[in-house]
VOGU-3710 file (C-alpha; in Angstrom, 3 decimals, decimal comma):
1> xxxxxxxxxx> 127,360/95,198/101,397  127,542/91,755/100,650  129,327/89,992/97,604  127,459/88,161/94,854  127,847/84,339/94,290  128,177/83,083/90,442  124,663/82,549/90,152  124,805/79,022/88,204  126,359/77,668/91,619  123,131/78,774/93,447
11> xxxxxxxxxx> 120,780/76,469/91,367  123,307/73,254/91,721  123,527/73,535/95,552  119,861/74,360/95,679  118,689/71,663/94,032  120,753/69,108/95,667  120,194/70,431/99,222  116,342/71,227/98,492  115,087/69,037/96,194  113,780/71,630/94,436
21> xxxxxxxxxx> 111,759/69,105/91,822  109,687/68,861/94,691  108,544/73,054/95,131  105,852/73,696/92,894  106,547/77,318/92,662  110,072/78,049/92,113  110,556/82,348/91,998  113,915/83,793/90,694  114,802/87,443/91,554  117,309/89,274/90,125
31> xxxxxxxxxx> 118,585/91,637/92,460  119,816/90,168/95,989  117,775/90,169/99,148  118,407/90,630/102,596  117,295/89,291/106,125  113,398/90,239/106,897  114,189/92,842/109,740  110,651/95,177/108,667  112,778/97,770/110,828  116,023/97,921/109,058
41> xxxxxxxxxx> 115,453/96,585/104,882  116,814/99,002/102,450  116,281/96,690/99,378  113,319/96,479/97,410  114,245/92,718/96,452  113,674/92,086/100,385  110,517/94,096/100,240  108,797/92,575/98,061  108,325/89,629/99,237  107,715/91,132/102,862
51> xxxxxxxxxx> 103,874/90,499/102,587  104,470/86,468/102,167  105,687/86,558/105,637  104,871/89,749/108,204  101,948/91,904/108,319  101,024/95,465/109,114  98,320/97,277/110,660  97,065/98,385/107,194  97,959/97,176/103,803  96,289/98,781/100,210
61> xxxxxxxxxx> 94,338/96,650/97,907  94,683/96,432/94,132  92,749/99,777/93,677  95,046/101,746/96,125  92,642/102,010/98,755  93,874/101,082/103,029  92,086/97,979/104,212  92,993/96,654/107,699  95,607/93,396/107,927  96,672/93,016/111,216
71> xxxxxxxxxx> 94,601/95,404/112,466  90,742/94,492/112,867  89,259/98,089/111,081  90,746/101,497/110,609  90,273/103,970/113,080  88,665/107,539/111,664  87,574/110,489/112,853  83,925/109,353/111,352  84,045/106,166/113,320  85,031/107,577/116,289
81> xxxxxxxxxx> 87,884/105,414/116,622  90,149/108,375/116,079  89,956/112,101/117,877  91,444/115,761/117,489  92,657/116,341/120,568  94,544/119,572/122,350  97,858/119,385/123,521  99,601/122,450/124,680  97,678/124,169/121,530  98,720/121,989/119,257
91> xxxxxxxxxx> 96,481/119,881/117,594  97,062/116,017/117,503  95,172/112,476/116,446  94,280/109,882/119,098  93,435/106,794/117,444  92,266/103,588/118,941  93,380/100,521/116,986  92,464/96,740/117,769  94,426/93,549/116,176  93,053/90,571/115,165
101> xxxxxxxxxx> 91,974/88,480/118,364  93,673/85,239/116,436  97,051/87,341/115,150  99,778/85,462/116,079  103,414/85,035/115,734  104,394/81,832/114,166  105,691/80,240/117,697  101,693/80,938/118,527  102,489/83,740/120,717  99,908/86,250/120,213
111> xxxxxxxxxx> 100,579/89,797/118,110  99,752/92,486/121,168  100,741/96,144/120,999  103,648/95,302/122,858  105,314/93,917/119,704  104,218/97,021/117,629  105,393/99,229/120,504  108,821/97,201/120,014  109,035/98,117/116,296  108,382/101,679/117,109
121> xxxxxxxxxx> 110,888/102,569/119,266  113,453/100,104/117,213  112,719/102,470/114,531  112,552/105,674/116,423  116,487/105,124/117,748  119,149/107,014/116,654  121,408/104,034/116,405  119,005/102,051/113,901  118,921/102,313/110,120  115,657/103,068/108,937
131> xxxxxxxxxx> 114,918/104,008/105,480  111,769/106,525/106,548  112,111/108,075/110,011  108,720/109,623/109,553  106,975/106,241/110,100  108,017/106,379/113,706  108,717/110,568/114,662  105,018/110,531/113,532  104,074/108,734/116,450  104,180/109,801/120,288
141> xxxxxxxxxx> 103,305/107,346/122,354  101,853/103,802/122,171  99,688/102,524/125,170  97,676/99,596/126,414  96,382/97,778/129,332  97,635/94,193/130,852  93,768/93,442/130,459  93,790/94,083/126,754  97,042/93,665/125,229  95,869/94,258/121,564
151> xxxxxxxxxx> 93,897/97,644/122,177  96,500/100,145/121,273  95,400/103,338/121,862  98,347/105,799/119,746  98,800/109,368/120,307  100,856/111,133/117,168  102,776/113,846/116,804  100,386/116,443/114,753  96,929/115,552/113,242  97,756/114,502/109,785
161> xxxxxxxxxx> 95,342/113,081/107,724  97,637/110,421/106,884  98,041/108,854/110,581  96,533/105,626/109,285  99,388/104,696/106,876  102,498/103,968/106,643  102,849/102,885/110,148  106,039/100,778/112,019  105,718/97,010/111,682  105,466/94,815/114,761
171> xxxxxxxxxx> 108,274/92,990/115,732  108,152/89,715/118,476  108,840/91,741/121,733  109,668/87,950/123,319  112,128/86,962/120,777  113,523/90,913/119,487  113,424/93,156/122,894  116,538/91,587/124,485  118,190/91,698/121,618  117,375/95,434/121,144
181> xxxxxxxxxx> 118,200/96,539/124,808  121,769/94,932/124,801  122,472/96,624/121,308  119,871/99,755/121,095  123,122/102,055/122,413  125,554/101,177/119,579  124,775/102,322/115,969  123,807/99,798/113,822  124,611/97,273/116,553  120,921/95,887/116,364
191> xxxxxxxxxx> 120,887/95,911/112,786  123,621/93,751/112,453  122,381/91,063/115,791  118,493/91,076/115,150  117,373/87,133/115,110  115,833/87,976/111,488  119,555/88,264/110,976  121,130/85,967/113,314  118,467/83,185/113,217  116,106/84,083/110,306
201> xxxxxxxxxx> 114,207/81,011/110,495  113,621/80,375/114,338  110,507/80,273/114,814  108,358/83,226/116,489  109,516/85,590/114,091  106,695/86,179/111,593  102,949/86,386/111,696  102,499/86,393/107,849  100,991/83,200/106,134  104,641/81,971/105,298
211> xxxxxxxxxx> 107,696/81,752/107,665  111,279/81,489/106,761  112,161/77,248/106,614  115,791/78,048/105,385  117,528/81,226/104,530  121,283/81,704/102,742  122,522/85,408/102,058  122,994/85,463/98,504  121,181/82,311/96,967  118,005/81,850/97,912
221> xxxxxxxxxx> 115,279/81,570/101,171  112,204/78,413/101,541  108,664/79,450/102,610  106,368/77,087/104,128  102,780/77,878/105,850  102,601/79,363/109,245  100,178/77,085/110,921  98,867/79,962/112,626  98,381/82,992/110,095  95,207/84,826/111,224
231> xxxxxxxxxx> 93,890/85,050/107,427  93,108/82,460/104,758  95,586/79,108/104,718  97,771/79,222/101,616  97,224/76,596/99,472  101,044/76,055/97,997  102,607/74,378/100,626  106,133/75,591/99,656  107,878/78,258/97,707  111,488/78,927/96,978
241> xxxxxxxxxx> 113,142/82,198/96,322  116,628/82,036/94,459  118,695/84,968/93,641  119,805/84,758/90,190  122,269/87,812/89,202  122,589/86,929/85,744  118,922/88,320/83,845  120,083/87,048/80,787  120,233/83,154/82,126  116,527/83,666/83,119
251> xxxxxxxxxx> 114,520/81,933/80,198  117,312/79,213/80,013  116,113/78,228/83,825  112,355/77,935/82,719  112,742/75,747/80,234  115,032/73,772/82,378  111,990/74,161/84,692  114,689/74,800/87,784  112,493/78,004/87,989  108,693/78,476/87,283
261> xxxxxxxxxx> 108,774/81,958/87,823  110,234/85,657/87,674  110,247/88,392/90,432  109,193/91,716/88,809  111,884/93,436/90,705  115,247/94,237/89,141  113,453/91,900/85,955  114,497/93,893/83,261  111,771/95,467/80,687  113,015/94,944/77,635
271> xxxxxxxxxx> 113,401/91,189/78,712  109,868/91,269/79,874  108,582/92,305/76,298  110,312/89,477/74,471  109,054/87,158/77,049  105,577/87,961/76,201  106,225/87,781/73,025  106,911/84,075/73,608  104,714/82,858/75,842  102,132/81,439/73,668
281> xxxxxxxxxx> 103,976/78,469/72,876  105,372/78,100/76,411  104,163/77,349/80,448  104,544/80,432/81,684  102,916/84,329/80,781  103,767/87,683/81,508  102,111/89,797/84,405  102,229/93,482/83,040  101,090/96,514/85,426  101,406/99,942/85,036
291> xxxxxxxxxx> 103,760/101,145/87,950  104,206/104,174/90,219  107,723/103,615/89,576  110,311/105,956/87,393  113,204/105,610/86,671  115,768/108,338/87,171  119,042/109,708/87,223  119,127/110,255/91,258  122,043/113,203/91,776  124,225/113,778/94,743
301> xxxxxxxxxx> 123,662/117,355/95,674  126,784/117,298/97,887  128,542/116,488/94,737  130,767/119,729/94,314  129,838/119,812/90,484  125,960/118,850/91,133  125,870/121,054/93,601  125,651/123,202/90,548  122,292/123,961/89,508  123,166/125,177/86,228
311> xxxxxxxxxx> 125,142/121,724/85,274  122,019/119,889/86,548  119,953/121,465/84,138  122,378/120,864/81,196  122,547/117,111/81,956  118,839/116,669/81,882  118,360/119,189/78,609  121,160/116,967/77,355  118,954/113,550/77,443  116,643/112,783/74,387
321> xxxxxxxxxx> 113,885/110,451/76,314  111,907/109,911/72,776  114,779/108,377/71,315  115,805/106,343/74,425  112,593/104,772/74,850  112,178/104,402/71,610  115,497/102,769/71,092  115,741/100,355/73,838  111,589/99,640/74,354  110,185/100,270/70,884
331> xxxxxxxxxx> 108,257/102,915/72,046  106,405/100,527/74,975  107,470/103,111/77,412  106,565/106,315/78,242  109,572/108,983/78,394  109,505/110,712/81,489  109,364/114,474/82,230  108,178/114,405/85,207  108,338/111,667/88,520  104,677/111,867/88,984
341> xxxxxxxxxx> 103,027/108,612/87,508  101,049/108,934/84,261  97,665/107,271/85,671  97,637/109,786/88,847  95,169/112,569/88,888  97,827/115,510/89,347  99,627/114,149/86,486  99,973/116,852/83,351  101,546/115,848/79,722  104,949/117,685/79,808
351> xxxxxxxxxx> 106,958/118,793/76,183  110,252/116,948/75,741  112,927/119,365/77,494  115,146/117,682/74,852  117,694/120,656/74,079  121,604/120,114/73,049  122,068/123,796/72,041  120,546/124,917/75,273  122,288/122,565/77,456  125,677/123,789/75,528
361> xxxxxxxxxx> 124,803/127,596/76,170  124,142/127,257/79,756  127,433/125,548/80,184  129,462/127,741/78,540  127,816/130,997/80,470  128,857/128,584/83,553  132,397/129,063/82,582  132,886/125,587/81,796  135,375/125,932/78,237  135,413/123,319/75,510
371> xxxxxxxxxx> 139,124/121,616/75,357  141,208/122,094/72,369  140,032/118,284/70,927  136,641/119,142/71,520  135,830/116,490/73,656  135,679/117,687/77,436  134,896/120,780/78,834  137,261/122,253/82,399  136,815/125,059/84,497  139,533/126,258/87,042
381> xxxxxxxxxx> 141,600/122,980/86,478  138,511/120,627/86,704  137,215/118,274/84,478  133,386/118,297/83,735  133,188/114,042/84,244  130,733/112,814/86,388  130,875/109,427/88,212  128,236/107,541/87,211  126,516/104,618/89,066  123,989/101,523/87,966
391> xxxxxxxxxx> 123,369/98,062/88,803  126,013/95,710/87,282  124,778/92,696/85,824  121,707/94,672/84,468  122,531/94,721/81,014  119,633/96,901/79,708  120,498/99,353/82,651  124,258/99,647/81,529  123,758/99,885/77,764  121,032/102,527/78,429
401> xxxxxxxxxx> 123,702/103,989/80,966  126,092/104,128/78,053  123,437/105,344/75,905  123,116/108,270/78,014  127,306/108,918/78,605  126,891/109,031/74,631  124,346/112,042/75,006  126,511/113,894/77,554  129,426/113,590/75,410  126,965/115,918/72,688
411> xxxxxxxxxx> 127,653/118,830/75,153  131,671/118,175/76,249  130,453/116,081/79,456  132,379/112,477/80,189  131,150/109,847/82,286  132,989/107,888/84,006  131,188/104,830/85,365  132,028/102,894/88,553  128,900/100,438/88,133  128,172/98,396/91,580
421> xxxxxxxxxx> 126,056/95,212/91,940  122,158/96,367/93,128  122,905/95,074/96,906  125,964/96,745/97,218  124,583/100,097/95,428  121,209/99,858/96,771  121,600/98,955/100,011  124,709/101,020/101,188  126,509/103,279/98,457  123,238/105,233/98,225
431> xxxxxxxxxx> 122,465/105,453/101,215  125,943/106,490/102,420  126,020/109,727/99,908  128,833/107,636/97,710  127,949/108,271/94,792  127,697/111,389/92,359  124,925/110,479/89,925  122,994/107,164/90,016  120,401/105,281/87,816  117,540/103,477/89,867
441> xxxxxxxxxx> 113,885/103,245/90,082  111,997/104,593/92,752  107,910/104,767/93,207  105,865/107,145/94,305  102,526/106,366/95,831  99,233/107,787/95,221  98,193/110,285/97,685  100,925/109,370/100,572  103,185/111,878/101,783  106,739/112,525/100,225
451> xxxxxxxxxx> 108,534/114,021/102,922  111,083/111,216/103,701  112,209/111,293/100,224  112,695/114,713/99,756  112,522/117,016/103,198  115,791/118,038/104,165  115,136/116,666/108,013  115,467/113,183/106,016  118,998/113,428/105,027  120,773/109,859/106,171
461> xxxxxxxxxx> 124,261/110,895/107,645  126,897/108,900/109,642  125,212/110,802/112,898  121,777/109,379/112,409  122,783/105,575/111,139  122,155/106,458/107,542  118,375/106,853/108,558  116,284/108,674/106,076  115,207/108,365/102,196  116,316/111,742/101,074
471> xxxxxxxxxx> 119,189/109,848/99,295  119,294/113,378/96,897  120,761/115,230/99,667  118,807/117,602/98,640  117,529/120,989/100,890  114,548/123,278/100,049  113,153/125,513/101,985  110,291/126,222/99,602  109,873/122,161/99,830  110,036/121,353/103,132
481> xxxxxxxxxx> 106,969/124,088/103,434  105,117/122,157/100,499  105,945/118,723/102,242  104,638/119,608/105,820  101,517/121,490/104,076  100,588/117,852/102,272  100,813/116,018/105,264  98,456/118,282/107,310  95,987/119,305/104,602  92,712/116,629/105,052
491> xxxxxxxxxx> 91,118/117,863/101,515  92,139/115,349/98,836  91,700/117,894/96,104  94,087/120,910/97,867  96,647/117,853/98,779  96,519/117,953/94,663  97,618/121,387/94,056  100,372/121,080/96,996  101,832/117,843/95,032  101,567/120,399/91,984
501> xxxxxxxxxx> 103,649/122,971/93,318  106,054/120,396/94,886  106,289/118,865/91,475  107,221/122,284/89,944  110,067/123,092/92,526  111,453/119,370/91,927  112,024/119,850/88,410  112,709/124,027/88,479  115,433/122,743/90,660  116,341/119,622/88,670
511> xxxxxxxxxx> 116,658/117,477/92,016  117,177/114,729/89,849  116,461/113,918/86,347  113,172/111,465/85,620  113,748/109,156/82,231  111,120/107,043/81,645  108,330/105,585/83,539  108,294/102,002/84,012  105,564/98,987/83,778  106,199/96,291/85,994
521> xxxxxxxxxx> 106,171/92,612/84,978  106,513/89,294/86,756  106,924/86,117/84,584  104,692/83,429/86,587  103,258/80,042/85,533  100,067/79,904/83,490  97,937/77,747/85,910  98,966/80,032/88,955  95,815/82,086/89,888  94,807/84,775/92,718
531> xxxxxxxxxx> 97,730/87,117/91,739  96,348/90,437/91,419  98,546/93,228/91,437  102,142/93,758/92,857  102,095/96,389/95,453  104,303/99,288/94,647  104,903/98,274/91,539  107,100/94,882/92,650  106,105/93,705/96,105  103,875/90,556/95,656
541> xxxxxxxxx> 100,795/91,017/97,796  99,037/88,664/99,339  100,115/85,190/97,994  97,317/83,080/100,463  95,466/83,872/97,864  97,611/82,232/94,992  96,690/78,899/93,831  98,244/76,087/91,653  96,517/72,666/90,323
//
């Protein structure tokens, strides 16, 4: 979407206009971030630093378990805070929710359930792109009084268990909802004039315990304290964020101290490793945690060729995970047969599906013939070369990518490789279907419902502003049934067995093809404390809490 600055430039303008000798913490990320929008972000760069400066209702702590944020508790059904009730016969949750008397936006303008009503309905148009429509179809109707303006009593659609998560942000109603009702009729129109776009640092526009102090596209964003975050004051009185494209010009900026710290997203693994390696003898260490995060080969199933199940399974038969791993980690990661983390309850120990000759067999059943050099295979006139898509810049990402063109050309496949930098890829090719086969990570959560990433109602097309995280394109009947069963079954342990038999359909159908599962790391100074865990894998999660001498 946006084009990539040389990154060296970013440090020279940043410290002259900044004085950045004066920030004591000093973050690079890799991949590029966009404007704060909670209704509109598609990049996980943006997202994880989300929690530094806007809050949700609920949040999960370092063990995965909800705890409020904005909100003051968590309705239940055992509190009484939350009801079944009857609607036409069908069954529905009423919940009662409260925010924080002294949540406020950081103009002081209280956060009321008119600002989360605003972020609903933002989210629930047809002309905004969301990445999970779910988080606002799942809700009918958000209501209070003039008397108490943060009561919100919300009605959902159905009564799923899981009507307490992964819920629409608020959003100022003073500063957003004019801009929304001059633009909510033209797609993508409020994306594109949102004040967290427009004006990303006026003031009003977060209630986190940061705000935005300056903000360029493409280089790099200032956070100082909001003076009136409901929660604990942060004690580092400001941070800077700087996009640096480059990975391998990382450890070159901390000894130059121009940086003090690493993002964990887009910071590549293999990088990670040698920094621990080093850190005894320098001022920074390695934060390592295990992630809910795989990385995969994410296919286009509108993709004439991958529309083909049988060439789907050949690919992934095709890729030796052992030896990859091995190869490019030294064994530090886990191959991956399967998308479901390896610390999750429902996770089993799958055999390598490692298997040239049977890859080969199915292919040539498939009709797809061998040419006479014995290099690529046609059928009907048509290559067998798929287009093949990473983040540029990422070196250990494109020599694994070449790595795994190498194992494709085992069975007669090419590659052909049309690489994109991660905003550009991540933020609109993927989105937009253009693409064949891609290499990304992507998490999934413990117990949290997987429908907007695989149900075929998630699908983002031209029609619904590229909403939806079903970037697969992929339709099953058998797991859209599986899907809507998880989200209305209330007993942890059958929820289990459903994400069983979803699993099995995933990969019996070779949706997409899991390679390894990652561990996240963040490089961050030795005297920083109160950094936990990263939420997700790579969002940073509740810095008030980090502290510096």
């Amino acid at each position: 979407m946006f084009k990539l600055l040389i990154p060296l430039l970013f440090i020279g303008v940043f410290t002259l206009n900044c004085k950045a000798d004066d920030i004591p913490l000093k973050i690079a990320v890799v991949q590029e971030f966009g404007q704060f929008n909670p209704i509109t972000l598609n990049l996980a760069s943006t997202e994880s630093f989300l929690h530094f400066v806007l809050r949700g209702l609920t949040a999960q702590d370092d063990k995965g378990v909800l705890i409020p944020d904005l909100a003051d508790s968590i309705p239940s059904l055992k509190n009484k805070m939350a009801q079944i009730i009857t609607d036409k016969s069908t069954q529905k949750i009423k919940a009662h929710w409260t925010i924080k008397k002294n949540a406020a936006w950081s103009d002081g303008k209280p956060v009321i359930c008119q600002d989360w009503w605003l972020g609903w309905q933002a989210g629930l148009s047809a002309n905004t792109m969301t990445q999970e429509k779910t988080l606002y179809s799942k809700i009918e109707k958000i209501e209070w009084t003039a008397q108490d303006p943060k009561k919100c009593s919300v009605t959902y659609t159905t009564s799923s268990w899981a009507f307490d998560r992964d819920l629409p942000y608020p959003i100022p109603y003073h500063l957003e909802n004019a801009i929304f009702e001059k633009w909510k009729n033209q797609k993508e129109a409020y994306d594109q004039n949102s004040i967290y776009v427009t004006a990303p640092a006026m003031p009003g526009l977060y209630n986190g315990p940061y705000v935005v102090e300056d903000f360029k596209l493409g280089s790099h964003f200032i956070l100082t304290p909001n003076k009136y975050f409901f929660g604990e004051k942060p004690k580092i009185l400001k941070i800077s964020v700087q996009h640096m494209g480059e990975a391998n010009s990382l450890q070159a900026h901390l000894k130059t101290k121009s940086i003090n710290m690493i993002s964990a997203v887009g910071f590549p693994p293999d990088m990670a490793f040698s920094f621990a390696d080093a850190e005894k003898d320098s001022d920074f260490k390695v934060f390592f945690q295990d992630s809910p995060i795989f990385q995969g080969l994410f296919l286009n199933h509108e993709s004439p060729m991958l529309s083909d199940i049988k060439i789907r399974k050949a690919l992934s038969l095709a890729i030796d995970r052992k030896k990859l791993t091995e190869a490019f980690f030294g064994g530090k990661l886990k191959p991956a047969e399967t998308f479901i983390p390896p610390n999750f309850p429902e996770f089993v120990a799958r055999k390598p599906t490692f298997n040239r000759a049977d890859a080969k067999k199915i292919l040539d059943a498939d009709g797809w013939i061998i040419s006479s050099d014995k290099k690529i295979r046609s059928k009907n006139g048509k290559d067998l070369i798929i287009d093949f898509k990473t983040s540029s810049g990422i070196k250990i990402l494109e020599t694994i990518q070449v790595f795994i063109c190498s194992e494709f050309a085992q069975i007669q496949v090419g590659c052909s490789i049309k690489n994109q930098p991660p905003r550009i890829l991540l933020g609109d090719t993927i989105s937009k279907g253009e693409f064949e086969m891609a290499m990304f990570g992507n998490s999934i959560l413990p117990d949290t419902s997987l429908t907007s990433m695989f149900s075929s109602k998630e699908i983002p097309t031209k029609k619904n502003s590229w909403t939806g995280a079903n970037n697969l394109r992929w339709k099953s009947a058998k797991a859209d049934q599986l899907l809507l069963a998880f989200d209305q079954e209330p007993n942890r342990s059958k929820r289990s067995q459903i994400l069983k038999d979803l699993e099995k359909e995933i990969l019996d159908q070779v949706a997409f093809i899991p390679v390894y599962h990652r561990r996240e790391a963040a490089v961050i100074p030795k005297t920083l404390t109160g950094l936990n865990y990263l939420g997700k894998g790579t969002n940073f999660m509740f810095p008030e809490r980090w502290k510096l001498p």
